[in-house]
C-alpha positions as CSV (number, residue, x, y, z in Angstrom):
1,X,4.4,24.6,4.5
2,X,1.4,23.0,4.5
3,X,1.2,22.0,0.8
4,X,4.8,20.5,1.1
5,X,3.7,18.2,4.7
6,X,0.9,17.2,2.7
7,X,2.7,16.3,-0.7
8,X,5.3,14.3,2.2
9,X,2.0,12.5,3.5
10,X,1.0,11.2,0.0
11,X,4.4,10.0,-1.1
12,X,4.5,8.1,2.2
13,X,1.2,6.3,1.7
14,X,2.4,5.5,-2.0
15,X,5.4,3.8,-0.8
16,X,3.3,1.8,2.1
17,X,1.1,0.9,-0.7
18,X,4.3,-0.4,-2.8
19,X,5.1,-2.2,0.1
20,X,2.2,-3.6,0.7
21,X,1.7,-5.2,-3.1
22,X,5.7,-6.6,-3.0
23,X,4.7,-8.3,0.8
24,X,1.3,-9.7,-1.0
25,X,3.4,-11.1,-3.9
26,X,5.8,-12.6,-1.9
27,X,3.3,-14.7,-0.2
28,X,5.3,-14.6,2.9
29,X,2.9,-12.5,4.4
30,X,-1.1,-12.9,5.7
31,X,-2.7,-9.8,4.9
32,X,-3.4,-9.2,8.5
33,X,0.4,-8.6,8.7
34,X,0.6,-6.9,5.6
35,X,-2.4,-4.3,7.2
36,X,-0.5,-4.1,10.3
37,X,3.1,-3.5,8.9
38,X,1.7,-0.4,6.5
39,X,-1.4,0.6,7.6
40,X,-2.8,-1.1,4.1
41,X,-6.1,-1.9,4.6
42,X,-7.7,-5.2,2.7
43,X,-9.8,-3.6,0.3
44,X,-7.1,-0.7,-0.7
45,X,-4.6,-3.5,-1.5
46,X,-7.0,-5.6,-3.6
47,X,-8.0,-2.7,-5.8
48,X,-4.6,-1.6,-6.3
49,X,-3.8,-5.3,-7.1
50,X,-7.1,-5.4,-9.2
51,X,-6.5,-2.2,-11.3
52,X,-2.2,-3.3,-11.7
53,X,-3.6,-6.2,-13.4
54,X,-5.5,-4.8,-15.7
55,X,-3.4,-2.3,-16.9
C-alpha cells in the first residue's frame, strides 16, 4: 500500500508542476500565485522551464 500512496504522491506533484508551467506561460499569473496555487516553488518551476527548453 505504501508503494501505490507513494506512486499517487508523485503523479500529483507532476501534474502541479504541469500546472504550474501552463499558469507561467499564460502570463496571467505572478509566480507568487503560481507558488501558492501548486505548492511550485520558484526555483523548481524555472529548471523545469530551463531543461523544457532545451530539450
Amino acid at each position: 500500500m505504501a508503494i501505490n500512496g507513494h506512486f499517487k504522491m508523485m503523479k500529483m506533484a507532476i501534474n502541479n508542476l504541469k500546472n504550474a508551467i501552463a499558469m507561467y506561460h499564460s502570463g496571467y499569473f505572478t509566480l507568487m500565485q503560481i507558488k501558492e496555487q501548486t505548492d511550485i516553488s520558484k526555483s523548481i518551476l524555472y529548471r523545469s522551464l530551463n531543461s523544457v527548453e532545451h530539450q
